[in-house]
C-alpha positions as CSV (number, residue, x, y, z in Angstrom):
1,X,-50.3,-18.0,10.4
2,X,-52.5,-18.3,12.8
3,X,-54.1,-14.5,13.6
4,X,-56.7,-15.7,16.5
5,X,-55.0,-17.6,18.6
6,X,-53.2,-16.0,22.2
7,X,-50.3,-14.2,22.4
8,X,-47.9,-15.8,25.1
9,X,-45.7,-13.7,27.1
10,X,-42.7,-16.0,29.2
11,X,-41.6,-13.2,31.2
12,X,-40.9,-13.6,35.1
13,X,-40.7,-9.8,36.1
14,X,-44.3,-8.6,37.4
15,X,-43.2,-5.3,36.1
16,X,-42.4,-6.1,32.5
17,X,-45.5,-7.9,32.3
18,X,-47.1,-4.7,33.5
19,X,-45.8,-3.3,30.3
20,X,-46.1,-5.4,27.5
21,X,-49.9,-5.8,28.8
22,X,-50.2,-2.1,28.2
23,X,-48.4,-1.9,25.0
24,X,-50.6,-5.0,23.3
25,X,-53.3,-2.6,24.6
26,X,-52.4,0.9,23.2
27,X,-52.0,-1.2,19.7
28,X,-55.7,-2.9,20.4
29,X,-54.4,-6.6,20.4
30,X,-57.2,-8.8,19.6
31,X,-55.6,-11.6,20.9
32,X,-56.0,-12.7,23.8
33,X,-52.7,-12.6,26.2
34,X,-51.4,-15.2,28.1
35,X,-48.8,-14.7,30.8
36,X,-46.2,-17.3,32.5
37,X,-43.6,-16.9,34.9
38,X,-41.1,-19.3,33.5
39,X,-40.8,-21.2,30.6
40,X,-41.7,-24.8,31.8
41,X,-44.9,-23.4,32.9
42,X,-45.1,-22.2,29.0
43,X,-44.1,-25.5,28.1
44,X,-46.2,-27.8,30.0
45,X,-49.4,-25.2,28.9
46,X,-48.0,-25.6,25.1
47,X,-47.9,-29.2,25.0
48,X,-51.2,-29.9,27.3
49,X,-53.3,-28.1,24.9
50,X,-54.3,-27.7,21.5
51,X,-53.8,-24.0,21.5
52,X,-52.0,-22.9,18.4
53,X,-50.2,-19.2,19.4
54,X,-50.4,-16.2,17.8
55,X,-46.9,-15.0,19.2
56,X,-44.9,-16.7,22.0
57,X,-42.6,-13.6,23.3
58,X,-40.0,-14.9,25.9
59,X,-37.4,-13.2,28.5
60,X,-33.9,-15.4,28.0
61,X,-33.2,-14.9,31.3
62,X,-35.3,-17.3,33.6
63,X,-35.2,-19.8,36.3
64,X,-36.1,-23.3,35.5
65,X,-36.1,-23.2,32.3
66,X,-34.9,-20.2,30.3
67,X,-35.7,-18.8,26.9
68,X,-33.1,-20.3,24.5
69,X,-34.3,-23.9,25.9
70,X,-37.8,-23.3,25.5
71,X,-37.6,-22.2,21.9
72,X,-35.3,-25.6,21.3
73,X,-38.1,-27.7,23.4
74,X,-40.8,-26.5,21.6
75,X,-38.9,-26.2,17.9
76,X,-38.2,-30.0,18.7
């Protein structure tokens, strides 16, 4: 497992981000988070770079691309 690489968050409500920012704060995250709207934005960072996650946490419900077909994309 790979414990320094980013946490990415696939979430498309400005809100929710709002939150799960504060939460990885209150539990002093040392990772660095990384946010996306949608999950080809997640995608095309994921395969573009050599970045190797921490955590990839993803809403289901999304435009473009949504959370069950990102997990297949990048599974595959």
């Amino acid at each position: 497992m790979n414990k320094v690489g980013p946490i990415i968050i696939i979430e498309d409500d400005e809100d929710d981000q709002e939150i799960m920012q504060e939460v990885f704060r209150e539990v002093d995250a040392e990772q660095e988070l990384i946010f996306f709207s949608d999950g080809e934005q997640a995608y095309d960072y994921l395969t573009a770079t050599n970045v190797k996650p921490f955590l990839i946490i993803s809403d289901i419900n999304m435009p473009r691309l949504n959370g069950f077909e990102l997990r297949d994309k990048v599974h595959n």
